[in-house]
Backbone as CSV, one residue per row, in Angstrom:
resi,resn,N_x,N_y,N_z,CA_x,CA_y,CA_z,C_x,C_y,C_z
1,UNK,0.856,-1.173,0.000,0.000,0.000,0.000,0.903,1.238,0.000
2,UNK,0.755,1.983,-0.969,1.694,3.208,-1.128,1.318,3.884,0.286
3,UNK,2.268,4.737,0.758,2.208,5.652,1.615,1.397,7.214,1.280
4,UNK,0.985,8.112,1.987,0.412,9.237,1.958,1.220,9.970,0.910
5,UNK,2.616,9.997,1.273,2.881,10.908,0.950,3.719,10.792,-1.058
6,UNK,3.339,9.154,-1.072,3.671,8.778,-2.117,1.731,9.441,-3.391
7,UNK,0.722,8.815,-2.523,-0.559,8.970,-3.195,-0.359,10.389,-3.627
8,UNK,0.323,11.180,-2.584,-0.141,13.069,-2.607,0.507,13.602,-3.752
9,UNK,1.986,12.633,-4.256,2.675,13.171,-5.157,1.974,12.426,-6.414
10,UNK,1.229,11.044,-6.525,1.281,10.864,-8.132,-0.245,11.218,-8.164
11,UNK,-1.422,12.148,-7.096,-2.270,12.835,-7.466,-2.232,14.153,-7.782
12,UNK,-0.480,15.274,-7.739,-0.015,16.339,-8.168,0.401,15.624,-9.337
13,UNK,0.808,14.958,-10.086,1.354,14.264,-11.446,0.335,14.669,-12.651
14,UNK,-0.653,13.662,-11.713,-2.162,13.248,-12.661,-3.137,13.150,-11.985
15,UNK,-3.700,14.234,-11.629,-5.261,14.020,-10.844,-6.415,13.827,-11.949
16,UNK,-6.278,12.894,-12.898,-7.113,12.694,-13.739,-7.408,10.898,-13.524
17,UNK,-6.030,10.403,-12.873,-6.491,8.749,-12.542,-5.690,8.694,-10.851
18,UNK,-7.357,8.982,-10.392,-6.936,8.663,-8.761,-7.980,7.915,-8.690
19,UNK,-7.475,7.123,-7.422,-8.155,6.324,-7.138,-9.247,6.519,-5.791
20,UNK,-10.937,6.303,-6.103,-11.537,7.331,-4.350,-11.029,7.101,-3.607
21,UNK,-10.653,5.591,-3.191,-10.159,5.224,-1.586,-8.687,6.320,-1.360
22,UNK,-8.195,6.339,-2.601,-6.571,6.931,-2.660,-6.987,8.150,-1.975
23,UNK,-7.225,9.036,-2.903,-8.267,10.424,-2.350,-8.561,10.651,-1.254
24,UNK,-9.235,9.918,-0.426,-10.107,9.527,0.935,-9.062,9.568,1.629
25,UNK,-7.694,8.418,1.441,-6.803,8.301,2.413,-5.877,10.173,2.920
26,UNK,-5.671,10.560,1.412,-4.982,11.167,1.939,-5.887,12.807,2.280
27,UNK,-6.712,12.833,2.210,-7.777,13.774,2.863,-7.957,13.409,4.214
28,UNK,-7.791,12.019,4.502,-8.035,11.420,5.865,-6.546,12.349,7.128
29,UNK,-5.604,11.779,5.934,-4.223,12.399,6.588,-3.980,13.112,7.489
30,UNK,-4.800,14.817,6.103,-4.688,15.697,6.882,-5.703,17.166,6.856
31,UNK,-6.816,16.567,7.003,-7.774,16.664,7.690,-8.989,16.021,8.545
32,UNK,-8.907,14.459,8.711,-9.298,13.785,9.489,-10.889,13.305,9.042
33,UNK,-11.935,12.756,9.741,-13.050,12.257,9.527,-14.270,13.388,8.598
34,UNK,-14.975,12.563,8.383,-15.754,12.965,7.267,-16.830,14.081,7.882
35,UNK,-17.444,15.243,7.778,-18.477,15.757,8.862,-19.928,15.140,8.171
36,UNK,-20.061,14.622,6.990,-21.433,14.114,6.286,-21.044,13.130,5.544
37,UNK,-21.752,12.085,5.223,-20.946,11.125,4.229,-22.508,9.983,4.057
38,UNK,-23.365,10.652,2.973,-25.022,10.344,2.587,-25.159,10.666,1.093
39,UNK,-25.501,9.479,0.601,-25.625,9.438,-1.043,-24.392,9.557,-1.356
40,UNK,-24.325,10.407,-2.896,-23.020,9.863,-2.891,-21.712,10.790,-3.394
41,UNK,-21.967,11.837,-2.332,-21.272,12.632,-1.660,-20.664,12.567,-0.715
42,UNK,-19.568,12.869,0.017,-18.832,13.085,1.614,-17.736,14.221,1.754
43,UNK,-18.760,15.431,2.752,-18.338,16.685,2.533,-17.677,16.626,4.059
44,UNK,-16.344,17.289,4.150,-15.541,17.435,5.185,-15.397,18.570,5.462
45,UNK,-15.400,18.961,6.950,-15.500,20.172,7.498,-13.770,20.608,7.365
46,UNK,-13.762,21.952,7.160,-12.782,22.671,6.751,-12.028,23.519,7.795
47,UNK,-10.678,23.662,8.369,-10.534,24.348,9.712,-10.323,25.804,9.338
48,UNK,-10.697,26.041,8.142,-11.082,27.779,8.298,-12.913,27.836,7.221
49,UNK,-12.940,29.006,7.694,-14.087,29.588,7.001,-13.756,29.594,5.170
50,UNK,-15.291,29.295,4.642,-14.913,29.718,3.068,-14.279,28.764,2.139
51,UNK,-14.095,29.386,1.457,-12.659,28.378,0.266,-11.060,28.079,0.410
52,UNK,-10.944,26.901,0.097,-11.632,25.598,-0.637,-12.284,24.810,0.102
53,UNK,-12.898,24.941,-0.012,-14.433,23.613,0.805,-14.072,22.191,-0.412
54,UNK,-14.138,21.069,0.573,-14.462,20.114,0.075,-15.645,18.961,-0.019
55,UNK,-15.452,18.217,-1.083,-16.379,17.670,-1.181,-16.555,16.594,-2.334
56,UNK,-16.175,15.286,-1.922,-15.757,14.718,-2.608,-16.646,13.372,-3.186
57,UNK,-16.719,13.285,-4.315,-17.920,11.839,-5.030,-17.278,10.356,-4.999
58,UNK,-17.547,9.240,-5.064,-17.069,8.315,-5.699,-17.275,8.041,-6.855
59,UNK,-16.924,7.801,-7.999,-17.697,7.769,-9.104,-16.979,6.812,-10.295
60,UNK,-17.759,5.281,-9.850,-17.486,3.832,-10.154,-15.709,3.335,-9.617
61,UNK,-15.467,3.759,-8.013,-14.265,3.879,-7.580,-12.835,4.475,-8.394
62,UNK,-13.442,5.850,-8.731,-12.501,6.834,-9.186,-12.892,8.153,-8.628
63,UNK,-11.962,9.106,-8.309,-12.626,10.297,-7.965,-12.308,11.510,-9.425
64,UNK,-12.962,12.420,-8.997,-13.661,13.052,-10.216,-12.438,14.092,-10.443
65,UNK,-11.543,14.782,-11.196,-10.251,15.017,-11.426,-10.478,16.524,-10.493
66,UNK,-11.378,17.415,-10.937,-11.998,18.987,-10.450,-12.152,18.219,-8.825
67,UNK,-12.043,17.404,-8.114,-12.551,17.348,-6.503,-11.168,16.410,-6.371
68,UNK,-10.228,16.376,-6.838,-8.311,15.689,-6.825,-8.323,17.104,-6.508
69,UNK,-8.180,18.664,-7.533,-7.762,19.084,-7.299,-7.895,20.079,-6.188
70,UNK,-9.761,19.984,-5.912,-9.882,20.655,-4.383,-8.981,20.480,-3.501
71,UNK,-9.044,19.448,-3.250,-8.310,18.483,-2.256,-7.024,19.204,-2.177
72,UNK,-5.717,18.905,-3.035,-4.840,19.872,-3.199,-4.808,21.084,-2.524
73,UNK,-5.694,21.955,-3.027,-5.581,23.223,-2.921,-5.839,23.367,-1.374
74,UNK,-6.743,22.398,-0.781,-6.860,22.172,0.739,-5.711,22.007,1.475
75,UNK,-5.482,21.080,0.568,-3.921,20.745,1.514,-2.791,21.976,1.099
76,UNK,-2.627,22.919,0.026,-1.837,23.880,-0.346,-2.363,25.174,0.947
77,UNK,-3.302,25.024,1.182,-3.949,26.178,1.671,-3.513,25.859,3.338
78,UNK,-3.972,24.867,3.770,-3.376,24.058,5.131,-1.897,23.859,5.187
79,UNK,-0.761,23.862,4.677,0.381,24.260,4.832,0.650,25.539,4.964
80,UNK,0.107,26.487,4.091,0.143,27.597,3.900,-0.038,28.491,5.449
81,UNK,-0.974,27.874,5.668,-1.421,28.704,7.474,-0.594,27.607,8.696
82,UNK,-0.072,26.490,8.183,1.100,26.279,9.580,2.247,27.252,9.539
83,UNK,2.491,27.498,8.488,3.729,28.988,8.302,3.883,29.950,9.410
């Protein structure tokens, strides 16, 4: 099983073939449990106000390339404020 920090780099490569669970894991990383997760959506609470909000589909166990790159920008944005 690749590591986090292996998934985080080949979903900056190509966020066009990720895999959901892949996605999931490393959203899990580093921001932790899901705050809704009904139909077939699972939207995670965000530790600031506003954008980028996430919110992520499964869709036939692939995730959707535009919610790879939320994700990202979550995690770009969450480094950004440990600074």
């Amino acid at each position: 099983m690749p590591s986090v920090a292996a998934l985080l780099a080949q979903m900056q490569t190509n966020p066009k073939s990720v895999r959901f669970a892949d996605l999931e894991r490393v959203y899990h990383a580093f921001f932790g449990e899901t705050r809704r997760s009904g139909g077939s959506h699972r939207a995670y609470t965000m530790p600031w106000a506003g954008d980028p909000r996430v919110s992520i589909q499964d869709f036939h166990g692939e995730a959707k390339p535009y919610q790879v790159r939320q994700v990202l920008a979550a995690i770009d944005r969450l480094k950004e404020d440990e600074k």
